[in-house]
DRENDO-1510 file (C-alpha; in Angstrom, 1 decimal, always signed):
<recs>
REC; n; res; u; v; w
REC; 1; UNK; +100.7; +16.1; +84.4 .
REC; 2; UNK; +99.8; +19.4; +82.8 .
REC; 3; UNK; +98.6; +21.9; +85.1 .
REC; 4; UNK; +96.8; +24.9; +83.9 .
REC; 5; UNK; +98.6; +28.5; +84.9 .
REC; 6; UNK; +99.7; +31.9; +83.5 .
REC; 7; UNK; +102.9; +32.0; +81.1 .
REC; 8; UNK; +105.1; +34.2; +81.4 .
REC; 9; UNK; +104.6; +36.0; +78.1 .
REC; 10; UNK; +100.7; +36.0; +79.5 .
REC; 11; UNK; +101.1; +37.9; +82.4 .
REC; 12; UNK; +104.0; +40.4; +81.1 .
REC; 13; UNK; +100.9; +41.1; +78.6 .
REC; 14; UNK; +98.0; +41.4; +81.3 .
REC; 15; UNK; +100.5; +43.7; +83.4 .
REC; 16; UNK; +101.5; +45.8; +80.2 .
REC; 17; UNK; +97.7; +45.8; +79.8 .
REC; 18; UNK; +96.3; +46.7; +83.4 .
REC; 19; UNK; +99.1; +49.7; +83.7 .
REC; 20; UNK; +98.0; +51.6; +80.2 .
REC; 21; UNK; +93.9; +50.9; +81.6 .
REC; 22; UNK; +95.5; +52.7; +85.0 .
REC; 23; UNK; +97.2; +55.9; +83.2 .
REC; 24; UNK; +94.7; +56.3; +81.1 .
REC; 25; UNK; +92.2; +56.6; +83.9 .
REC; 26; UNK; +94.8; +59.1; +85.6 .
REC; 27; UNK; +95.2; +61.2; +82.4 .
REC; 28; UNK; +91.5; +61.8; +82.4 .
REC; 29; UNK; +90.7; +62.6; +85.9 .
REC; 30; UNK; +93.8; +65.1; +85.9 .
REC; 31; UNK; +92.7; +67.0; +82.6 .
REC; 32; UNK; +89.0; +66.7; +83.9 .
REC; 33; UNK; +90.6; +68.5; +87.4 .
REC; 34; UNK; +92.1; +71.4; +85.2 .
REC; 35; UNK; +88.8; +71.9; +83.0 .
REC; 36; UNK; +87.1; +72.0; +85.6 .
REC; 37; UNK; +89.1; +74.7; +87.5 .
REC; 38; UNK; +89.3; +76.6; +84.7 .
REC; 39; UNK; +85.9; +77.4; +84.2 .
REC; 40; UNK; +85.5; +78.0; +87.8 .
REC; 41; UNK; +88.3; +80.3; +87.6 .
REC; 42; UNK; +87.2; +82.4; +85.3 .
REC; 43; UNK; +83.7; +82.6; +87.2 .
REC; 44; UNK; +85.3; +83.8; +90.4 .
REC; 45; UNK; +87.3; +86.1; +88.5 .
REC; 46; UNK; +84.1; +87.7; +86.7 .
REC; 47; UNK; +82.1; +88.0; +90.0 .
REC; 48; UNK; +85.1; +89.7; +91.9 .
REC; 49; UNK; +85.4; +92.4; +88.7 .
REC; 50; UNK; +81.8; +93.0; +89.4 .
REC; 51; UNK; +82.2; +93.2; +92.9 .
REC; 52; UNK; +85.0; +95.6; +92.6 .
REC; 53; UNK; +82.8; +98.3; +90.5 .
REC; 54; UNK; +80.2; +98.3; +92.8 .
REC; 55; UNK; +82.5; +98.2; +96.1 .
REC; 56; UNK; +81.9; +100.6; +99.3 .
REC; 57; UNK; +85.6; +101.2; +99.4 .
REC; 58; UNK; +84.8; +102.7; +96.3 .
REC; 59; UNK; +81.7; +103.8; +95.9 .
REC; 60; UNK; +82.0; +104.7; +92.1 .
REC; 61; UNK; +79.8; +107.3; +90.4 .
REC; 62; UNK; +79.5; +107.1; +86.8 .
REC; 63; UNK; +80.6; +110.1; +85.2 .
REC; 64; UNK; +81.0; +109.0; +81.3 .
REC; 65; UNK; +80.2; +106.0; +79.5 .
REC; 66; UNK; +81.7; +104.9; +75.9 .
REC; 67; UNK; +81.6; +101.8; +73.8 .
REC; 68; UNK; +85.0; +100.9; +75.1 .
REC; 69; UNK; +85.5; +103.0; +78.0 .
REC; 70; UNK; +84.1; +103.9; +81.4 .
REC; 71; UNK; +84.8; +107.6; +83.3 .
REC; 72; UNK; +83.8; +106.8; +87.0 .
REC; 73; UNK; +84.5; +109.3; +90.1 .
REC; 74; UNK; +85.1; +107.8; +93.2 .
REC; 75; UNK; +83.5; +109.5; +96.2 .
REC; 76; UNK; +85.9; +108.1; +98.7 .
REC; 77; UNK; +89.2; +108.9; +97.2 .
REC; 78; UNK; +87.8; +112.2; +95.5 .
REC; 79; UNK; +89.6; +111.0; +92.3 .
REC; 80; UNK; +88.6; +110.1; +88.4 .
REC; 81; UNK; +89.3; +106.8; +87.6 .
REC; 82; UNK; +88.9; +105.0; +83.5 .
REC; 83; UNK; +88.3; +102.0; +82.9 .
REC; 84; UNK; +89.7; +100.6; +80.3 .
REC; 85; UNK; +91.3; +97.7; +78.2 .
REC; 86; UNK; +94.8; +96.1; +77.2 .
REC; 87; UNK; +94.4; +92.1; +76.9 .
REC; 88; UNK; +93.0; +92.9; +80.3 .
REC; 89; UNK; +90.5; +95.3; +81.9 .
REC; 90; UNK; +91.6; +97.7; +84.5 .
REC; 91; UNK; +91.4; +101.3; +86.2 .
REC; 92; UNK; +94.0; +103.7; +86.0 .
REC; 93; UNK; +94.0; +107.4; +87.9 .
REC; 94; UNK; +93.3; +110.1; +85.1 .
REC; 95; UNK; +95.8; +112.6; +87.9 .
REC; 96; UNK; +97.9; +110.1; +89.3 .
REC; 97; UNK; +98.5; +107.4; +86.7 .
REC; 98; UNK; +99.4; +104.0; +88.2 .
REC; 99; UNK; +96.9; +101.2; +86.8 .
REC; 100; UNK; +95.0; +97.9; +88.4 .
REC; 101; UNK; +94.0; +95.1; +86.7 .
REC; 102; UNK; +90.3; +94.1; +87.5 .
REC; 103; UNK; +89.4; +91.4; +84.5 .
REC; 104; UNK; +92.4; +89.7; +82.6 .
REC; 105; UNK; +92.3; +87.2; +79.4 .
REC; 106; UNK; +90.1; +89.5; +77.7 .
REC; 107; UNK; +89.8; +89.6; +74.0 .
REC; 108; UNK; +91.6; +92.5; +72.2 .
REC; 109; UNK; +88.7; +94.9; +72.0 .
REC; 110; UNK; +85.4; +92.3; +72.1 .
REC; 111; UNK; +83.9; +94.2; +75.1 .
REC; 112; UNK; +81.4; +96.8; +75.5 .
REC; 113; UNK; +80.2; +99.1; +77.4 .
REC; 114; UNK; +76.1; +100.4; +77.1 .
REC; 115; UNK; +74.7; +102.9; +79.7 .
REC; 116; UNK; +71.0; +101.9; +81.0 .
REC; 117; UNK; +70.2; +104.5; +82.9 .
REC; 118; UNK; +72.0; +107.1; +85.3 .
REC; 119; UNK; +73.7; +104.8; +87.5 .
REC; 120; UNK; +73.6; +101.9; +85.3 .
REC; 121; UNK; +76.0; +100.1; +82.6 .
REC; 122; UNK; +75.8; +96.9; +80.7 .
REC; 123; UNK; +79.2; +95.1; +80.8 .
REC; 124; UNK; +79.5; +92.4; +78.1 .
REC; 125; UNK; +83.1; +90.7; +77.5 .
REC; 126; UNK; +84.7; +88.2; +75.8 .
REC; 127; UNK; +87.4; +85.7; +77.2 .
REC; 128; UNK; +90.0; +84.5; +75.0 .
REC; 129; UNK; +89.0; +81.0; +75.5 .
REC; 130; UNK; +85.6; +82.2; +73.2 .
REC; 131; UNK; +83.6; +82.3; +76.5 .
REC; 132; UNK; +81.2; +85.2; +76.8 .
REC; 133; UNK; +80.0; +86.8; +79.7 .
REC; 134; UNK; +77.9; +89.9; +80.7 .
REC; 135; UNK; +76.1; +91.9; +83.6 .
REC; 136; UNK; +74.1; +95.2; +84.9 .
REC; 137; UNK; +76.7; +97.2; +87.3 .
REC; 138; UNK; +74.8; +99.9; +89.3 .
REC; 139; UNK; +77.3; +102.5; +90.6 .
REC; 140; UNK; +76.4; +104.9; +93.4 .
REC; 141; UNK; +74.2; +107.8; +93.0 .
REC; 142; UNK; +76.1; +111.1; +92.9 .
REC; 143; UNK; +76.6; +112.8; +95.8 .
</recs>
């Protein structure tokens, strides 16, 4: 009497089969994880530059506006600050020196800087990953 069951060569096949279905599924949830933190990372990052410029610990006056560089005054700290770019956008002292980044992974020079108004700027950047981003930064009037 035959009865009907697995062989051995079948099930070392189905298991073989069911653990590549199983890190395949894995592979794609973790890369989905890291895409997707990525791109929320580079959001939060953009918001908190802005946030930055237009802080009240601040309160930055714009003094000077180029294509590729900002002149602000801050009225708390009585000092000149530029704002400018090295793979990353930051502001350094023009007395003092020293230097903080505000923006990093930034394209070598595919960002610019267009005045609106008096206390207005247009801030357009480019990522390194290709992604493009831009916004209106009011600054404080002058004193």
């Amino acid at each position: 009497m035959k009865k009907g069951a697995f062989t051995l060569i079948e099930a070392t096949c189905a298991l073989i089969i069911s653990s590549l279905v199983i890190i395949n599924i894995s592979l794609v949830t973790t890369s989905m994880r890291q895409v997707g933190k990525m791109n929320l990372e580079s959001t939060i990052t953009w918001h908190l530059f802005l946030r930055e410029l237009e802080s009240v610990n601040h309160r930055f006056e714009l003094m000077e506006v180029r294509d590729n560089w900002l002149l602000l005054y801050s009225q708390t700290t009585d000092q000149k600050y530029e704002l400018r770019e090295n793979h990353a956008l930051y502001l350094t002292c023009q007395n003092k020196g020293g230097y903080m980044p505000l923006l990093d992974n930034i394209k070598n020079h595919e960002y610019s800087f267009t005045q609106l108004g008096s206390q207005r700027v247009l801030i357009k950047v480019t990522r390194k990953d290709g992604e493009k981003a831009s916004a209106i930064v009011k600054f404080y009037p002058p004193k």
